[in-house]
MILO-450009 format. One line per 4 residues: number of its first residue (from 1); for each residue x, y, z of N, C-alpha, C. Coordinates in nm, 3 decimals. Layout:
REM MILO-450009
NUM = X Y Z X Y Z X Y Z  ...
REM end
This chain:
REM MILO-450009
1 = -0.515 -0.626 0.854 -0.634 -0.655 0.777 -0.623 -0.799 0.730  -0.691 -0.865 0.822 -0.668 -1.046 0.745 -0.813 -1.040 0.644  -0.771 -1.087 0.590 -0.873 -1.161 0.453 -0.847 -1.254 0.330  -0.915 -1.317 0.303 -0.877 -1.400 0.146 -0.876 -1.362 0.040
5 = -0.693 -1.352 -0.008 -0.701 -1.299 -0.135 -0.719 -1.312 -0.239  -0.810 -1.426 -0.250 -0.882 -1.553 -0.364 -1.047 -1.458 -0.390  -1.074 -1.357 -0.265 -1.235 -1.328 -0.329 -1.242 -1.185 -0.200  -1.254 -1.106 -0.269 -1.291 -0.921 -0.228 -1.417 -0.901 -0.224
9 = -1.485 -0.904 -0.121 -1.656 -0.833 -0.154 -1.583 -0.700 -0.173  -1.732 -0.589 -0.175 -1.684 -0.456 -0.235 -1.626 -0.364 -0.092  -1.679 -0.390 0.050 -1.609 -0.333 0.120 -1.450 -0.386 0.138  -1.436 -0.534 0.119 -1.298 -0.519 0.063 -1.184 -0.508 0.022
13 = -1.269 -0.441 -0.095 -1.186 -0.380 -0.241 -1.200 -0.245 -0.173  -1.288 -0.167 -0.102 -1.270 -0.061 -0.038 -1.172 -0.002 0.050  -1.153 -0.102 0.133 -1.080 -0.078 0.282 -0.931 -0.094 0.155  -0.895 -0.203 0.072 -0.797 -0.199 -0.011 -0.710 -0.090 -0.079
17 = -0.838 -0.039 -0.106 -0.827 0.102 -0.182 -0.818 0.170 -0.156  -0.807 0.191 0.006 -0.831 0.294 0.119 -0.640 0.327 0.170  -0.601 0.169 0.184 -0.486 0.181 0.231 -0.395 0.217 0.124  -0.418 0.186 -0.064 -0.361 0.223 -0.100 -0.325 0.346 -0.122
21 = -0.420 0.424 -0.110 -0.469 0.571 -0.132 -0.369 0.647 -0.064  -0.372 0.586 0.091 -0.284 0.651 0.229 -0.184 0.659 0.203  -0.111 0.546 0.096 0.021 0.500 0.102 0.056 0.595 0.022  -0.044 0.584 -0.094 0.031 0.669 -0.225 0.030 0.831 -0.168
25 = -0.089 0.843 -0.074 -0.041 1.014 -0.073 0.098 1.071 0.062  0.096 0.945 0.137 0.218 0.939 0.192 0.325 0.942 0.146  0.321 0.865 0.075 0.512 0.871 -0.045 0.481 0.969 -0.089  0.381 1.008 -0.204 0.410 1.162 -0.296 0.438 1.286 -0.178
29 = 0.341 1.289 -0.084 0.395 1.374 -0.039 0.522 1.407 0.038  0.670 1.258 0.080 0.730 1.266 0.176 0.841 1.334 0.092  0.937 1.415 0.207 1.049 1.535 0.181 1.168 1.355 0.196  1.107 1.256 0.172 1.238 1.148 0.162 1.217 1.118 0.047
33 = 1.120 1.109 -0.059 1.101 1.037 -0.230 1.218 1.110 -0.302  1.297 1.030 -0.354 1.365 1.027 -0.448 1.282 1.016 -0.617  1.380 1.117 -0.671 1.329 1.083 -0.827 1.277 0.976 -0.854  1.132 0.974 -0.916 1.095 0.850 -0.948 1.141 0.876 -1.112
37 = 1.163 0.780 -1.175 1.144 0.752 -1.371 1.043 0.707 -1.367  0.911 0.636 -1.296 0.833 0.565 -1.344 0.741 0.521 -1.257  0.644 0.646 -1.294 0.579 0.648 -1.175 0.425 0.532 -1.136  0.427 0.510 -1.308 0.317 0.370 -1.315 0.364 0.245 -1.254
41 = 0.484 0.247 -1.301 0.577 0.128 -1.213 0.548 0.143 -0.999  0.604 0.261 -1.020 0.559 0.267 -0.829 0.497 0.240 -0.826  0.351 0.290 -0.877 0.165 0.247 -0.823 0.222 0.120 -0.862  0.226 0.063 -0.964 0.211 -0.104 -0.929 0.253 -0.167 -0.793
45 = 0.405 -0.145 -0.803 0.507 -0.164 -0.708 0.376 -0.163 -0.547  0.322 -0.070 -0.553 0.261 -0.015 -0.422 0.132 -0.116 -0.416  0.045 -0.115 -0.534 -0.045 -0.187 -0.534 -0.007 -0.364 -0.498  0.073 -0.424 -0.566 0.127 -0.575 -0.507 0.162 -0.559 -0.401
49 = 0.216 -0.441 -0.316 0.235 -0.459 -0.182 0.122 -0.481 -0.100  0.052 -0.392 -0.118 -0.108 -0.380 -0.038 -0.175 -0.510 -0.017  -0.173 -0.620 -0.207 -0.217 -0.701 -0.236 -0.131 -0.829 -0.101  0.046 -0.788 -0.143 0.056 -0.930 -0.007 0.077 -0.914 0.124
53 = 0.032 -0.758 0.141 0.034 -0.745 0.298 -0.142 -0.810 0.354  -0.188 -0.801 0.260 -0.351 -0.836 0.332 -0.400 -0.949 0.370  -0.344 -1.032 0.340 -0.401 -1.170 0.380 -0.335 -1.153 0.547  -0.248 -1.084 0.614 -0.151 -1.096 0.735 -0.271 -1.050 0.837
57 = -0.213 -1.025 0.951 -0.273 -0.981 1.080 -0.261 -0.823 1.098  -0.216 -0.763 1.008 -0.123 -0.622 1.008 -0.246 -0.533 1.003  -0.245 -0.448 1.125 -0.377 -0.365 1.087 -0.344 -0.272 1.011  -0.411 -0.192 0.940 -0.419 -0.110 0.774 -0.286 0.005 0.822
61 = -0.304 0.052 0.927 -0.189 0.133 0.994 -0.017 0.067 0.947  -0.058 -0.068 1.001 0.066 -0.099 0.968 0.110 -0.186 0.828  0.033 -0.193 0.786 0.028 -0.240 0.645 0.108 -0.099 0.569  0.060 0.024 0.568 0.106 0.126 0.521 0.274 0.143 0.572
65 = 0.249 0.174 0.735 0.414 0.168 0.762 0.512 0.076 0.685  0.455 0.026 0.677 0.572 -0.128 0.633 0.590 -0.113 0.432  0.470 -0.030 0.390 0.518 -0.040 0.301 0.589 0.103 0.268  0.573 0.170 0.338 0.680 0.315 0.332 0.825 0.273 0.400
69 = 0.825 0.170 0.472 0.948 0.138 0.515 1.006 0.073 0.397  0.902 -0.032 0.316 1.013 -0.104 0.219 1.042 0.005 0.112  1.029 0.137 0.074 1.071 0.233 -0.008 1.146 0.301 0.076  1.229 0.268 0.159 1.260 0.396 0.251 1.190 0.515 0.267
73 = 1.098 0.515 0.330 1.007 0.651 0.380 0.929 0.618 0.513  0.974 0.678 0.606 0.913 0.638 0.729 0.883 0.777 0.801
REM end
């Protein structure tokens, strides 16, 4: 998903929101998540990822892989 992360029309902040969504129900649901303490901390954690995977060439597929890889969860 390439785009400029200086200005989001609302599709987006959509497609954004889309991958975060994937990600987050990917980790909650994987039999690899370890105890979280803090789980506002992850969503952040998850959300800045989304934020500096998007400006790249990475289609939304792999934007997600990559960020289940940097938590160990694949």
């Amino acid at each position: 998903m390439h785009n400029d992360p200086s200005a989001c029309d609302p599709d987006q902040l959509r497609a954004l929101q889309d991958i975060f969504d994937e990600a987050w129900l990917q980790i909650t649901s994987s039999s690899k998540l370890i105890i979280v303490a803090d789980w506002r901390a992850l969503r952040d954690d998850i959300a800045c990822k989304v934020m500096d995977y998007a400006p790249s060439n990475l289609t939304d597929d792999e934007i997600i892989r990559a960020i289940l890889a940097s938590l160990g969860i694949q």
